[in-house]
N, C-alpha and C positions, 0 to 999 in steps of 0.2 A: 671060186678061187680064194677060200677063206686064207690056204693057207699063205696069200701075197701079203694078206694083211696083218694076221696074227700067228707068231713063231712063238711054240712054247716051251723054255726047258727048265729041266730042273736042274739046279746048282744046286748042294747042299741045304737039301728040306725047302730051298725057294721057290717060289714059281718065279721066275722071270720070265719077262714079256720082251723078246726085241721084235718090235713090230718095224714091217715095211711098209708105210704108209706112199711113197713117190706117186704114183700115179693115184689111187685111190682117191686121199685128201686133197691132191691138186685140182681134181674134177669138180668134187664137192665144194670145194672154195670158188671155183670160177662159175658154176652153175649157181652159187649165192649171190654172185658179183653181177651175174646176167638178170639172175631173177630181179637184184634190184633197180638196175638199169632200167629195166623193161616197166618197174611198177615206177619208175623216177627218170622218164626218157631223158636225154642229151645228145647231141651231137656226134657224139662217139659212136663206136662198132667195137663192142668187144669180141675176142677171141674166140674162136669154138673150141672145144673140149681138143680137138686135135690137135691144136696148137699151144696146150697148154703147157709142154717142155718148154719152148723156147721164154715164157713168162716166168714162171716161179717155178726154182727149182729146191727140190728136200737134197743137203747133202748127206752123202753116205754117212756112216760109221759113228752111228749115235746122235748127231749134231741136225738134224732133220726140220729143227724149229726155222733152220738160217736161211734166209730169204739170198735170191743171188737177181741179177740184173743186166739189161745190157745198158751200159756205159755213157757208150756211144748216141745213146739215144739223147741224153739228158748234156750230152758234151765235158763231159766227166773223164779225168784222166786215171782217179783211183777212185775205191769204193770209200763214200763218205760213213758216216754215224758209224767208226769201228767196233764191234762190241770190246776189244782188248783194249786194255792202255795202250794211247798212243800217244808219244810225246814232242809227235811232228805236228799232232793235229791239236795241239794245246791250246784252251782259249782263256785267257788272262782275267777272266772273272772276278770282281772283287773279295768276295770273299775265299778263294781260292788265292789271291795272290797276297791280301793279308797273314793267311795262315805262312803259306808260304815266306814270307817275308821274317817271322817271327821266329818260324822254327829254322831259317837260319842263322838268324840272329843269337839264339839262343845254344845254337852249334857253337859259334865263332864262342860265343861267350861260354866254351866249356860244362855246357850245366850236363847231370848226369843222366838224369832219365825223363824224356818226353812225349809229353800222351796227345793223342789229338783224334776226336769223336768225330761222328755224323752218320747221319740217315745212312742205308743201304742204300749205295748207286750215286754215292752226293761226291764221286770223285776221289776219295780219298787214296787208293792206289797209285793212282795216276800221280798225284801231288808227290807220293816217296817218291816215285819216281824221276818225277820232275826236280825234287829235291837233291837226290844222287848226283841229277847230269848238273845240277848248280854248282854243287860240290867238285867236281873234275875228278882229280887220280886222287881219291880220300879214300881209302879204303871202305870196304862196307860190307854188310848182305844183310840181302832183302831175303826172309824165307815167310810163310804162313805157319799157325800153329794149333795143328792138329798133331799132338804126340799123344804117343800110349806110354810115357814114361820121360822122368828126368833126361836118363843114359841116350834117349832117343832125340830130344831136343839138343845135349849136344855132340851130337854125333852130325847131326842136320847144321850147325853152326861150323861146325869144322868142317864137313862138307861144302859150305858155299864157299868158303873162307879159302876153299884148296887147301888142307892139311888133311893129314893122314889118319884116319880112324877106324880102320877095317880093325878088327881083333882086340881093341882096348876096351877096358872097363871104365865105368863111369868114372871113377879117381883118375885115371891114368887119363880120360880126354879129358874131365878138368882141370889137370895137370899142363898138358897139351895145349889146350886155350889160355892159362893163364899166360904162360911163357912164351909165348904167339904175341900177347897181348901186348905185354912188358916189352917184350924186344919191339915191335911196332912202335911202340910210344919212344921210345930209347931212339929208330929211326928218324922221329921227327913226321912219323906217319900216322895221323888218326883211323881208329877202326868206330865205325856204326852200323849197330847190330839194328834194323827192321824187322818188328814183328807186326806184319799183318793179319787181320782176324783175330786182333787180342782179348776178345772179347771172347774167345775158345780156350785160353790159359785157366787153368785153375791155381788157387793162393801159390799149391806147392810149386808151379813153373815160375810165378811171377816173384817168388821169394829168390830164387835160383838166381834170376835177372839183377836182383835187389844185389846180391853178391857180389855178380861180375862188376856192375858198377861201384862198388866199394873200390874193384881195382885205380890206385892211384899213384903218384909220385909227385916229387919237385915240379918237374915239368907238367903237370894236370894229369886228365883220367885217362886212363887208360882203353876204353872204350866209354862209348853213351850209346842207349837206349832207347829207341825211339818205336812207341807201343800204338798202334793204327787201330779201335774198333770202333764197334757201335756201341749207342750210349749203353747197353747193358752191362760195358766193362765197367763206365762210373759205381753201379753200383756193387762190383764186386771188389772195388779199392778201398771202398768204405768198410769192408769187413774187418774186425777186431787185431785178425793176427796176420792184416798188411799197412798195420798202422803207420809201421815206419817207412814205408815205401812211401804211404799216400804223403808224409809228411816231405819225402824229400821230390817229392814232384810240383819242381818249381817253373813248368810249362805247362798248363791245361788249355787245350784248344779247342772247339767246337766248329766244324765247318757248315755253314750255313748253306741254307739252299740261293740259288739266283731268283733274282725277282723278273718280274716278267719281260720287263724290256733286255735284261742281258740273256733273258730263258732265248725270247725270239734272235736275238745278236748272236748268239751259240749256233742256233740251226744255220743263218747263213755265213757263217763263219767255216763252220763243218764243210760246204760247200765247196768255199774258196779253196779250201785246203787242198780237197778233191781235186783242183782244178776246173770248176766249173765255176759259172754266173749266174749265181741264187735267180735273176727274173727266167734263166730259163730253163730252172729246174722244179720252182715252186710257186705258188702266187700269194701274194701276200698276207691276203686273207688266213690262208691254210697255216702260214709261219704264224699268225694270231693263236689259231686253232689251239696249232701244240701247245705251243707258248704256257696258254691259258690252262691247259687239261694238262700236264706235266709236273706240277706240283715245283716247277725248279729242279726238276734232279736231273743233272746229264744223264745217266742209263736211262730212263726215260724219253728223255728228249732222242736219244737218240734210236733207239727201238723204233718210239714214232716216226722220226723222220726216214730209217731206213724200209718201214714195213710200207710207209705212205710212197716212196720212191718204187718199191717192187710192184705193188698195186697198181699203180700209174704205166709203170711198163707190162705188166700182163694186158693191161686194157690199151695201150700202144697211145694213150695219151700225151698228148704235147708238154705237159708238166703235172705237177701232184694240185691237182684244187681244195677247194671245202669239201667237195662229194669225197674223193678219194681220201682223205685224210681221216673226216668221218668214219670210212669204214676202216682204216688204219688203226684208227682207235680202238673200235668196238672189238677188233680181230684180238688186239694185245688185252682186252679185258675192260678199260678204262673209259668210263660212263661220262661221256662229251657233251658240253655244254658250248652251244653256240655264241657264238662272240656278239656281244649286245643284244642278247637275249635279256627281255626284261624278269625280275624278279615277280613273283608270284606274292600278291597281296597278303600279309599275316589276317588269318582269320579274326574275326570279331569277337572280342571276350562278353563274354556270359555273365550276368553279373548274378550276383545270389539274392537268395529274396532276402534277406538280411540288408545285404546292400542294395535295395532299391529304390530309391530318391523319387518323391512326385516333380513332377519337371511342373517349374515355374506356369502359368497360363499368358498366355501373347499379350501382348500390347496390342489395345485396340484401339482407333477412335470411335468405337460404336457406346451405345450407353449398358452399363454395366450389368447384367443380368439380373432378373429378382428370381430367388426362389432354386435356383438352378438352371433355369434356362430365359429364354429371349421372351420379354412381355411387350404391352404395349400398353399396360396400365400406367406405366407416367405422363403418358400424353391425354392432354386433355379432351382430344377430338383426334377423330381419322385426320384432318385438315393436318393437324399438327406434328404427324407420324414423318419420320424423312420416307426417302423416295426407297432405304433398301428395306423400310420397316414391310411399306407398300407392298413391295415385291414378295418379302417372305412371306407374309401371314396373308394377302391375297386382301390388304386394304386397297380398295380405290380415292382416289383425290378426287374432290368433288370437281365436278366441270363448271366454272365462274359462266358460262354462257346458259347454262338450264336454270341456272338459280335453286334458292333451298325447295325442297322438296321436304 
């Protein structure tokens, strides 16, 4: 039945693969889950392979990676760890709420174009987001930026914006936008353009950007700019001929990851959210686990947390433990280190014969060697030898009872 598992067609010269994995890899994940059961007994009963719908399911139409669950079991009202932005499930992280804090700050205070980095998965979506609903009826749009041309970038801006662009050329929709812009500001209405995945722009988009924020009047700018990627955009601001951009970027932000006490506060935070009572959906220990092996990145944290929650209900477990999270991990890729595991001793350095020191000879009370080694030529008589002389070299102490002989 190869063909349940591998579909092959060709699209122009491609091979693509839409594979139907549903039942296949299900089996195989749960016969991993028994086998380690079985080499690592507990209390539990896992599932037989025929039961293995109702635990983990692949969903349709490409998306196959995405773990589903039942609910009810963990007393859960919605699904926790959403992979999408979610900005009901927002956890006020320090360094999330300082960026936050800044780059509104720096709204209110009109500046023109503002950048703000981090890791892949460190949240940053989320935050515009979360920045928008601070913002209220401010106008705005959020788009990504993958264009194949200028004309197509703002063609994608006037399309979120709601304005008209079907049939116009690149002049006429920058025409279009500017005059959108100006009358907005003239309203009393701020517009902010979000580019997410700025780190996808090359010079000529981000010069383009450079422009519209030139837009200005009496009343302030006419739009601001607010550029989201990864640190590989810093260094494509430093190139030659976006000098003046980098110089007029008077907000640089960098979002830091959580440290581990807000890493573990996130997971049952997530929870709550859900409508559930972190003790009886996870055990402490486990919320370490992630915590520790997460690196701080919410997409992380929350991967683990949802993959260790489906795990837990395929095996119909009472909550997610160490065991279950363990293999949680290993599933998503991510090499687990137990929580107060001790460190493994730095090996012992070698020293070179160059560097080789005669180590000092001990402190002894014994009498000092002649010759190189231990005599007994400074005493004058066996009588005279102490008792450990006696012992080594096999002198006897005369017996005071037999007399000299």
């Amino acid at each position: 039945m190869w063909w349940r598992l591998c579909r092959a067609q060709f699209i122009g010269g491609n091979l693509l693969f839409s594979a139907h994995f549903e039942e296949s890899v299900i089996s195989i994940q749960l016969e991993l889950i028994t086998s380690l059961r079985m080499a690592f007994p507990s209390s539990r009963t896992p599932r037989s392979p025929m039961d293995s719908h109702r635990g983990i399911v692949f969903s349709r139409g490409g998306d196959w990676g995405r773990l589903s669950m039942n609910l009810a079991r963990f007393g859960l009202q919605a699904r926790p760890f959403r992979p999408t932005p979610d900005t009901q499930s927002y956890y006020p992280a320090t360094p999330h709420e300082f960026a936050l804090e800044r780059l509104t700050r720096a709204i209110e205070d009109d500046e023109g174009v503002l950048l703000l980095t981090g890791e892949a998965g460190a949240g940053k979506t989320l935050l515009a987001h979360k920045l928008l609903e601070r913002l209220g009826s401010d106008v705005n749009s959020a788009t990504n930026c993958r264009f194949a041309s200028r004309a197509e970038m703002l063609r994608t801006v006037l399309f979120d914006l709601g304005l008209p662009h079907q049939g116009l050329g690149e002049q006429e929709m920058r025409l279009a936008l500017t005059e959108h812009l100006l009358g907005q500001l003239a309203a009393s209405k701020r517009t902010i353009l979000v580019f997410d995945e700025a780190q996808d722009l090359t010079p000529d988009y981000l010069e383009e950007l450079r422009l519209l924020g030139n837009l200005e009047t009496g009343a302030g700018k006419a739009v601001q700019v607010l550029l989201i990627g990864q640190p590989s955009l810093l260094e494509t601001m430093r190139r030659p001929e976006l000098v003046v951009l980098n110089q007029r970027l008077s907000v640089r932000l960098r979002l830091e990851a959580l440290d581990l006490h807000e890493s573990a506060d996130y997971l049952l935070h997530q929870i709550r959210a859900a409508g559930g009572r972190p003790e009886r959906v996870i055990s402490d220990e486990a919320v370490r686990l992630i915590a520790k092996n997460t690196r701080g990145i919410p997409r992380l944290l929350n991967q683990a947390g949802a993959q260790a929650l489906s795990m837990a209900d395929a095996l119909e477990a009472e909550l997610a433990d160490v065991e279950v999270v363990m293999e949680a991990l290993t599933a998503l890729g991510i090499e687990a280190e137990m929580d107060g595991e001790p460190a493994l001793p730095a090996p012992p350095r070698l020293a070179k014969p160059e560097e080789y020191v005669e180590p000092e000879p001990p402190i002894t009370s014994r009498p000092l060697p002649i010759s190189g080694f231990p005599s007994t030529a400074r005493f004058a008589s066996p009588a005279d030898a102490p008792e450990w002389a006696s012992s080594a070299f096999g002198f006897k102490q005369p017996d005071p009872t037999l007399g000299n002989e």
